[in-house]
C-alpha positions as a Python dict, from the first residue, in 0.01 Angstrom:
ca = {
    (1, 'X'): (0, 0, 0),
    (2, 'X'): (314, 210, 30),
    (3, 'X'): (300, 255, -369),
    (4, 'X'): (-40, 340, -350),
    (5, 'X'): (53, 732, -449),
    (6, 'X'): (308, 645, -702),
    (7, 'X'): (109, 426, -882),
    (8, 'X'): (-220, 689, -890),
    (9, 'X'): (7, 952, -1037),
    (10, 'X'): (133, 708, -1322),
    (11, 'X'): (-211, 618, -1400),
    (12, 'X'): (-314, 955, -1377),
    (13, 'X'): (-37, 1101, -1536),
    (14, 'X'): (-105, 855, -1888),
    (15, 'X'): (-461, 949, -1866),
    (16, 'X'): (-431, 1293, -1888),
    (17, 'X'): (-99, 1394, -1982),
    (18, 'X'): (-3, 1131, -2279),
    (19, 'X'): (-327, 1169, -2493),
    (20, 'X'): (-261, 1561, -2455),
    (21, 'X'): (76, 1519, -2566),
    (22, 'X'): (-3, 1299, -2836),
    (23, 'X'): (-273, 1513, -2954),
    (24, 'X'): (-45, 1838, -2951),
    (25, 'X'): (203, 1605, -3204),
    (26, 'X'): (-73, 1482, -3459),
    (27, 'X'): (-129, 1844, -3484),
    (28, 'X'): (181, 1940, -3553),
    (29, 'X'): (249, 1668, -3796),
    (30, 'X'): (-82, 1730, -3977),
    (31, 'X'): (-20, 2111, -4044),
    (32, 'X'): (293, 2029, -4128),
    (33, 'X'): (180, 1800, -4417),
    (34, 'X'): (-69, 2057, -4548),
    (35, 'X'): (-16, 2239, -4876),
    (36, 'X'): (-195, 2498, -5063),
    (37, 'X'): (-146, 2842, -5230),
    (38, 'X'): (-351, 3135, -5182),
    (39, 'X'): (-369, 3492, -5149),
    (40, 'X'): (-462, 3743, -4813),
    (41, 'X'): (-813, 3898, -4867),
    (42, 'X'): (-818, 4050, -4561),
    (43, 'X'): (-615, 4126, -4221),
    (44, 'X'): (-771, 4120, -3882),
    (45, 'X'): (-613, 4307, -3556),
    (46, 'X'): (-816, 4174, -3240),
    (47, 'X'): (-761, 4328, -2866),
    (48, 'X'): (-855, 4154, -2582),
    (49, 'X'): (-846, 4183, -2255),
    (50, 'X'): (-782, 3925, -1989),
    (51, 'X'): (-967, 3916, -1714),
    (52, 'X'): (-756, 3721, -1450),
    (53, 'X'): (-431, 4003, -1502),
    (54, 'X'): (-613, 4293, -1648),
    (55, 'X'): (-370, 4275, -1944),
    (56, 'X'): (-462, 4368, -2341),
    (57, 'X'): (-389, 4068, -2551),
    (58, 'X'): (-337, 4112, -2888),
    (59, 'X'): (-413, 3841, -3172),
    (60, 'X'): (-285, 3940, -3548),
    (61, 'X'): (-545, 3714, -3810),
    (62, 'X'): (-453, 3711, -4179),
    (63, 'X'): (-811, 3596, -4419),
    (64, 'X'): (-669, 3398, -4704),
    (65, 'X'): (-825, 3287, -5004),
    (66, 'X'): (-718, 2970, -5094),
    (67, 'X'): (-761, 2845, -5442),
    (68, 'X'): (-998, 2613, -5382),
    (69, 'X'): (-1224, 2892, -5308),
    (70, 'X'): (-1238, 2864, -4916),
    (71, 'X'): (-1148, 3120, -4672),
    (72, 'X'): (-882, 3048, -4393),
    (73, 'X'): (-808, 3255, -4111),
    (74, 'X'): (-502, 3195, -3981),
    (75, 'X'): (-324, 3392, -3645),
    (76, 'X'): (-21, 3465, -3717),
    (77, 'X'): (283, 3689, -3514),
    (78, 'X'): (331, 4073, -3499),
    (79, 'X'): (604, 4023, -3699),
    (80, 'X'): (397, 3822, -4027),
    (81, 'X'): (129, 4066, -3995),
    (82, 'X'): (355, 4355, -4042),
    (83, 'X'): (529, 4219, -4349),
    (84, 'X'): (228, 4031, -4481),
    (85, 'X'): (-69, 4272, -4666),
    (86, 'X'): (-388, 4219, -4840),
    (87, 'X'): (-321, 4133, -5197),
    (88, 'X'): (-20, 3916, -5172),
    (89, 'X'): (-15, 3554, -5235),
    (90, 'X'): (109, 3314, -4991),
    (91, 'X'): (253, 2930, -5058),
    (92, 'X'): (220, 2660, -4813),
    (93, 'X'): (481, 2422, -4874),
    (94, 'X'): (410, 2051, -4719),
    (95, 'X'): (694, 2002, -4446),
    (96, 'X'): (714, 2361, -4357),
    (97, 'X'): (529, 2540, -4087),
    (98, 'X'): (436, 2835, -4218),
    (99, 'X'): (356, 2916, -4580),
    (100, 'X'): (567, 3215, -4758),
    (101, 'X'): (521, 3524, -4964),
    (102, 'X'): (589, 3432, -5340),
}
């Protein structure tokens, strides 16, 4: 009985923490593996404050129209948002993260 706490926080810790893991990688992997081409329609700038530290949060969304016709919004960092602008056409190369300006 003296493994009794050890052995809860295995169990526990492969319940909860192992699927979450594993969930975060198949993620990864899977936008990894996407590719498509398309160009920004429209950027989005959206402030928001939290209410646990009183703090502004800022999220930087880029609308692009991929040539398949659909819309995807994707956040993207201060940075992106800056260099990115409406009008330019973006390539999402499978095995990269993020797509690029072409």
């Amino acid at each position: 009985m003296s493994n009794l706490p050890q052995i809860l926080f295995g169990v526990l810790f492969f319940i909860i923490v192992v699927p979450f893991t594993v969930l975060i990688i198949t993620l990864i992997i899977k936008g990894k593996k996407q590719a498509w081409k398309g160009i920004i329609i429209d950027k989005e700038k959206r402030d928001r404050r939290d209410f646990d530290t009183d703090r502004l949060e800022t999220s930087y969304i880029v609308v692009i129209k991929l040539e398949s016709g659909k819309e995807k919004h994707m956040e993207v960092d201060p940075g992106r948002y800056k260099e990115w602008n409406v009008g330019d056409k973006l390539e999402k190369i499978s095995g990269k993260m993020w797509p690029e300006k072409v």
